[in-house]
C-alpha positions, 0 to 999 in steps of 0.5 A, spaced: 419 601 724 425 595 724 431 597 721 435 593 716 443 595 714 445 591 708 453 589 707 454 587 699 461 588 695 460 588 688 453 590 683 448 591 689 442 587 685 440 584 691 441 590 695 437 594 690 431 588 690 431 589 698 431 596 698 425 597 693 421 591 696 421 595 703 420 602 700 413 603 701 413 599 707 410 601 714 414 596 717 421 595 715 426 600 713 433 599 709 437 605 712 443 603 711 448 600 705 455 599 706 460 596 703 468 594 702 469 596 695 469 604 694 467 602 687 461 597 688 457 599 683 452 599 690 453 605 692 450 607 684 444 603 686 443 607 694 444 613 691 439 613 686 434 610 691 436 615 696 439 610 701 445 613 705 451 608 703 459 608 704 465 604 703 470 602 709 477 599 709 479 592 712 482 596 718 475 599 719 471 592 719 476 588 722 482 592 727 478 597 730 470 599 732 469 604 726 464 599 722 462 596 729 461 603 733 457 605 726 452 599 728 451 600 735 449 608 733 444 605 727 440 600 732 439 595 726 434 590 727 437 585 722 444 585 718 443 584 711 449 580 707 448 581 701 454 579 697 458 581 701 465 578 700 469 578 707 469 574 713 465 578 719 469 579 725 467 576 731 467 581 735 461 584 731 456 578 730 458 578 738 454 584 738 449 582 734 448 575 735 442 573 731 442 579 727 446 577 721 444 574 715 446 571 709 444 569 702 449 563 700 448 561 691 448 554 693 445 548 698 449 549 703 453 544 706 454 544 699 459 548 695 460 553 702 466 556 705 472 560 703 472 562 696 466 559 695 461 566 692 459 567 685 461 564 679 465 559 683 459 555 686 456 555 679 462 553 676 463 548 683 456 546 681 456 544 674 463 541 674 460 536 679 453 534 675 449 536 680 442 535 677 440 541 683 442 547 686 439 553 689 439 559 696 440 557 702 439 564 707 443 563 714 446 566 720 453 569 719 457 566 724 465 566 725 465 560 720 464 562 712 456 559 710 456 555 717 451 559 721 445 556 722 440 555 715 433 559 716 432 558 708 433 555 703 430 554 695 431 549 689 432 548 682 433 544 676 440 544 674 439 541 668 446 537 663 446 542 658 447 548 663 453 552 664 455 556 670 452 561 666 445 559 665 446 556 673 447 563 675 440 566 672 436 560 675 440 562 682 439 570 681 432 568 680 431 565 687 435 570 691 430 576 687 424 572 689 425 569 696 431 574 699 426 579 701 420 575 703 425 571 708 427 578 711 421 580 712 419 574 715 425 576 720 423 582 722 416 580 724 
């Protein structure tokens, strides 16, 4: 059985489409959720789908082994980012090389890097009348949204569109695609 760990930092849908996707699988199981923000509304999601979730402190992620000696017990075979907000620390991607991915809501190169998440690249997108946007999953390296790309999926972005309306196209490719390209990784 391949193992999954899942990092977010805010609502969780991507999370809670992973977790479902996988649920009656043979083959891969989410046995962790954790995030950053004690008040994500993840943790609600993990909960409510009997998945073990918690919350850490930036000292745990980033200063101490805490989150890193939580991963080496818990054997993942593949970290999931999803939605996850801060920066991976070297430390622990040298731990799991290759094992830590990433869903990003543009084309990268395009629209990544510090403070590029959310609203942000669908407000980015708009503004710059890009005419298509969409997901690229990567791995995680020490650089935000540089690591090499696996996949990547697109949309029309018409004139018309708002970021709002960006978003749900975006959303829309991360619930299709996202789960289909981990299981893929795990194979």
């Amino acid at each position: 059985m391949k193992r999954v760990v899942i990092f977010a930092s805010g609502s969780g849908s991507n999370a809670e489409n992973l977790i479902k996707f996988f649920h009656n699988s043979d083959n891969v199981s989410v046995i962790q959720v954790l995030t950053n923000n004690p008040h994500a509304k993840v943790l609600e999601r993990a909960k409510k789908l009997k998945v073990s979730a918690f919350s850490f402190n930036k000292i745990a992620f980033t200063q101490t082994s805490d989150v890193l000696n939580f991963l080496k017990v818990a054997k993942p075979d593949l970290i999931v980012l999803a939605g996850f907000l801060w920066k991976f620390p070297e430390f622990i991607l040298k731990e799991f090389e290759n094992k830590v991915i990433n869903v990003h809501p543009a084309l990268l190169p395009k629209f990544g890097g510090k403070g590029m998440y959310g609203m942000n690249v669908h407000e980015a997108v708009v503004k710059n009348k890009e005419i298509e946007t969409g997901i690229t999953i990567h791995y995680v390296n020490e650089n935000y949204d540089e690591g090499a790309i696996i996949f990547q999926a697109k949309c029309d972005v018409s004139p018309s569109d708002t970021a709002e309306d960006v978003a749900v196209k975006i959303h829309e490719l991360e619930m299709k695609h996202f789960p289909k390209v981990v299981q893929k990784l795990l194979e």
